[in-house]
C-alpha positions in Angstrom: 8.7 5.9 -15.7 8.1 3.8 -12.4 6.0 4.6 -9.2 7.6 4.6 -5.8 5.4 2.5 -4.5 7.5 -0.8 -4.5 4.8 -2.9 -5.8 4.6 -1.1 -9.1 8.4 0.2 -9.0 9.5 -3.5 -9.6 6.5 -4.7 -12.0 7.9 -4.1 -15.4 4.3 -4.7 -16.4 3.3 -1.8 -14.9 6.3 0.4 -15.8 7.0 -0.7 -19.6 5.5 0.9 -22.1 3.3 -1.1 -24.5 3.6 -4.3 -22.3 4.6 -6.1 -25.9 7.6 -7.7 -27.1 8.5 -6.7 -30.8 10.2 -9.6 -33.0 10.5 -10.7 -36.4 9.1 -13.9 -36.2 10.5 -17.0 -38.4 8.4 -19.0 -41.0 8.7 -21.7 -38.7 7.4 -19.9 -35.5 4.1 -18.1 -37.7 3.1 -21.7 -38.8 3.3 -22.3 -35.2 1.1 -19.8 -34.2 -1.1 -20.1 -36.5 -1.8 -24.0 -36.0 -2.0 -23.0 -32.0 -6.0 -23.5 -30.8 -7.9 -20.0 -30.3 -7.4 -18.6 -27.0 -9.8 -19.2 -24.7 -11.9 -15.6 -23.0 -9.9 -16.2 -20.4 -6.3 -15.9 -21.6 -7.8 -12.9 -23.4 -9.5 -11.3 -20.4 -7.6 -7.9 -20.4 -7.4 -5.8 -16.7 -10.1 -3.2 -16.3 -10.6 -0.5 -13.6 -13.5 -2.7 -12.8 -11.1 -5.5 -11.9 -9.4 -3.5 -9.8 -12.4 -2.3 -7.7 -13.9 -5.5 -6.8 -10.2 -6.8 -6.0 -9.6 -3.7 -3.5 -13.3 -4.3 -1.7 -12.3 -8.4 -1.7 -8.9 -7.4 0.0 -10.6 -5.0 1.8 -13.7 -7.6 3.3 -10.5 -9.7 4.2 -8.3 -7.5 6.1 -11.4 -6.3 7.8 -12.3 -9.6 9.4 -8.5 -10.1 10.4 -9.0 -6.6 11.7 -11.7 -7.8 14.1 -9.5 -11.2 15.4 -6.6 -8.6 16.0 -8.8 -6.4 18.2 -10.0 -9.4 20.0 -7.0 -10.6 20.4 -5.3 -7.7 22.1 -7.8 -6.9 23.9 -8.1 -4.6 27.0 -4.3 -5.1 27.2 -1.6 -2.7 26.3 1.1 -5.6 25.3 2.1 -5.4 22.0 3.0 -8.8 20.9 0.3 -9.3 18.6 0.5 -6.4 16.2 4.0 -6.9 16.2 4.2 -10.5 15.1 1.8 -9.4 12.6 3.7 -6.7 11.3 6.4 -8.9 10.8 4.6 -11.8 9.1 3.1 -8.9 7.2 6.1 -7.7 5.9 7.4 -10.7 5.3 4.8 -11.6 3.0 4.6 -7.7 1.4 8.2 -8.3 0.6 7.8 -11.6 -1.1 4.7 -10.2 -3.1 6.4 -6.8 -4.3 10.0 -8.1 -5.3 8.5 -11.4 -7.1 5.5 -9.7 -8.5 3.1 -12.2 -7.2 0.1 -12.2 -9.1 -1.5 -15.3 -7.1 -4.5 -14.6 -5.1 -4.5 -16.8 -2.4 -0.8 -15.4 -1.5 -2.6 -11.5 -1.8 -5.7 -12.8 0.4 -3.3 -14.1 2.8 -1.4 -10.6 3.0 -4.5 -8.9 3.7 -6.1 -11.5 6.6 -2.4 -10.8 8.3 -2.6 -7.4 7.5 -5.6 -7.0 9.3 -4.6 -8.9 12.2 -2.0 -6.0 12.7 -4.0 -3.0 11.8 -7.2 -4.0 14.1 -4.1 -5.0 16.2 -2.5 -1.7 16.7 -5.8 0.6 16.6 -6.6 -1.6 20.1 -3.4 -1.0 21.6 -3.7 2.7 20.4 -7.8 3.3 21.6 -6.0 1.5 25.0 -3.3 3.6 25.5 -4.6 6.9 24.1 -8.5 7.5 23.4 -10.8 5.1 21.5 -11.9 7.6 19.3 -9.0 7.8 17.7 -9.4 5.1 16.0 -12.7 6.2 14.3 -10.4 9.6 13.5 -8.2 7.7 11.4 -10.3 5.4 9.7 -12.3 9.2 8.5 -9.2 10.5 7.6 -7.6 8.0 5.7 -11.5 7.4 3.8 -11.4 11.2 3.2 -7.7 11.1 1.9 -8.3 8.6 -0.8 -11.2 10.4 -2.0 -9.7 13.8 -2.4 -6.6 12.6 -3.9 -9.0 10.1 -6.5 -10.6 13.5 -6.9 -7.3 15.4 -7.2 -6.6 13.0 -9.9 -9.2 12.2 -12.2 -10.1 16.5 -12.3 -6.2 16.4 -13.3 -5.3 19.3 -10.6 -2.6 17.6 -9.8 -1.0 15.8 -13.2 1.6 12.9 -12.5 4.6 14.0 -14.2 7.8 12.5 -14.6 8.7 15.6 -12.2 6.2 14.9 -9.9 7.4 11.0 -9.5 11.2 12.5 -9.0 10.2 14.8 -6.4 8.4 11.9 -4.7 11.3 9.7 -4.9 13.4 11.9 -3.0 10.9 12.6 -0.8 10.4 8.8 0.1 13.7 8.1 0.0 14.7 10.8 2.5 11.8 9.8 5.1 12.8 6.2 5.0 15.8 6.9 6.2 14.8 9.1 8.9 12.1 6.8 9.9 15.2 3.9 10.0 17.2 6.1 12.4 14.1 7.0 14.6 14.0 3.4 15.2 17.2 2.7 16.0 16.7 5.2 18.3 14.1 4.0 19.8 15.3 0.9 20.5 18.0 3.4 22.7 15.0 4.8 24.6 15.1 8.1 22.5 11.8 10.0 22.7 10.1 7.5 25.4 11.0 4.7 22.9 8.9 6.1 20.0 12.4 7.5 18.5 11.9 10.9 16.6 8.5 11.2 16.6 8.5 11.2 20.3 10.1 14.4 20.3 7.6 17.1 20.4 7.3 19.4 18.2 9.7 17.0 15.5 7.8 14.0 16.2 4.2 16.2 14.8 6.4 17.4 11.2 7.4 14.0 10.8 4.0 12.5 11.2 2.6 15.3 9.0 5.3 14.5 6.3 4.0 11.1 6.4 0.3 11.7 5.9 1.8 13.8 3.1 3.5 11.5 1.7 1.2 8.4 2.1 -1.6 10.4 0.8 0.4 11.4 -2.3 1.5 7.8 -3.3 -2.3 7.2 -4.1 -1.7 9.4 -6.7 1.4 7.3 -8.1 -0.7 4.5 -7.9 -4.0 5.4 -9.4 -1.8 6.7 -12.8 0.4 3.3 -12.6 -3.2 1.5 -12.4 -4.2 3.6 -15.1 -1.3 2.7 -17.2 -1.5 -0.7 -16.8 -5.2 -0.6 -18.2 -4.3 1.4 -21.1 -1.6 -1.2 -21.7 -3.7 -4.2 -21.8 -2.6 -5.8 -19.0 -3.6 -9.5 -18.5 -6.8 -9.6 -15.5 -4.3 -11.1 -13.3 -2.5 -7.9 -12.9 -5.4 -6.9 -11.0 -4.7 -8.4 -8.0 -1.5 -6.8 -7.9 -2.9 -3.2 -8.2 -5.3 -4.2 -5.7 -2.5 -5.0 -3.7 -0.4 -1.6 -3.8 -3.6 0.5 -3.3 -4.2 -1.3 0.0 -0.3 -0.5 1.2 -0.8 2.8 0.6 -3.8 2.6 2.2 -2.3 0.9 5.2 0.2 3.4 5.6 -1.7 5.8 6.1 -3.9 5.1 8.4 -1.0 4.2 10.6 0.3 7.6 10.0 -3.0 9.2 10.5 -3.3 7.1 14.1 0.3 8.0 15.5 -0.4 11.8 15.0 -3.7 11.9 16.1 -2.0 10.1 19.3 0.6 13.0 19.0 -1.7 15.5 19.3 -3.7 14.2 22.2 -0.1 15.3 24.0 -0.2 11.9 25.7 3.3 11.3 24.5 
């Protein structure tokens, strides 16, 4: 059973049952084992929700100082050059991460300082356009949204079933490519160049179907993290985990900020 967020839907770590591989093994290959040194704590170290934690708060202290260089850096401007080149270095580097299943923490760290550089990036350019408050408005929401779908979880009120994950791969799948075609376009000028969402009424549904859906991912991920724990995952797997939870994350606060700047009717 495999999440949709891409950073678990290509791990087969986090996907496999069991994590193990079952063999028969040869005398040869047991004497071998057995005349191996003892592991050391650390090949044995095992991921724990623990692990997890303190690797989402370290991604989290990073991205939040590369948060405060892309404010800076933008300014009082409304040029968008700097979130955009770190959007693109971000993705670049999300990409490599997700489709190689990176577990190296420098490469993660580096994700989240460029990250930052984009969010803090784009939250300027949106408090400059639109209101600064905003800004706060999103940051609420998207704190609020974790918790209740953590909450949501753990109270099992909403059980991730192999129905549920179906549903959401549709879902995904369906707004991705709407989201592609609203950017083509928008490169045509369509909606004031902010493609579909730019078009009243449409542009609010589809930023409301993307808070749904961003918000809803977190789910996907906390049973995928879950999972992997159960499974005995080695601690290095924790950075990866970390690393989907802050996408999500990401995501939606970006959703969150485009239709709060919706809704001020400033479009």
């Amino acid at each position: 059973m495999r999440s949709n967020n891409p950073v678990f839907s290509n791990s087969e770590a986090f996907s496999k049952g069991g994590g193990y591989a079952t063999f028969e093994p040869t005398p040869g290959q047991l004497q071998e084992m057995y005349d191996r040194p003892a592991a050391t704590p650390v090949q044995t170290r095992r991921m724990t929700v623990d692990d997890v934690i303190m690797k989402t708060g370290a991604l989290f202290a990073v991205l939040l100082v590369g948060a405060a260089i892309g404010w800076y850096l933008v300014g009082d401007t409304t040029a968008f050059g700097v979130p955009f080149i770190a959007m693109l270095v971000g993705l670049g580097l999300g990409l490599y991460i997700s489709f190689k299943q990176s577990t190296n923490p420098a490469l993660i760290l580096s994700y989240a300082a460029v990250e930052g550089v984009f969010v803090g990036g784009i939250s300027r350019w949106f408090a400059n356009v639109y209101d600064p408050g905003i800004v706060s408005q999103a940051v609420l929401g998207t704190l609020v949204g974790f918790a209740v779908m953590l909450v949501l979880y753990r109270t099992r009120i909403i059980r991730v079933t192999q129905k549920f994950r179906s549903m959401m791969l549709v879902a995904l799948a369906s707004y991705l490519v709407i989201a592609l075609a609203s950017f083509v376009g928008a490169l045509f000028g369509l909606g004031d160049g902010w493609g579909f969402y730019g078009v009243g009424g449409l542009g609010i549904l589809l930023c409301v179907v993307g808070v749904g859906l961003a918000a809803f991912s977190l789910l996907l991920d906390f049973d995928f993290i879950e999972n992997g724990v159960k499974q005995g995952l080695p601690e290095r797997y924790s950075w990866l985990a970390a690393f989907g939870l802050l996408v999500t994350l990401v995501w939606l606060y970006i959703e969150l900020l485009r239709l709060l700047a919706i809704l001020r009717g400033d479009q």
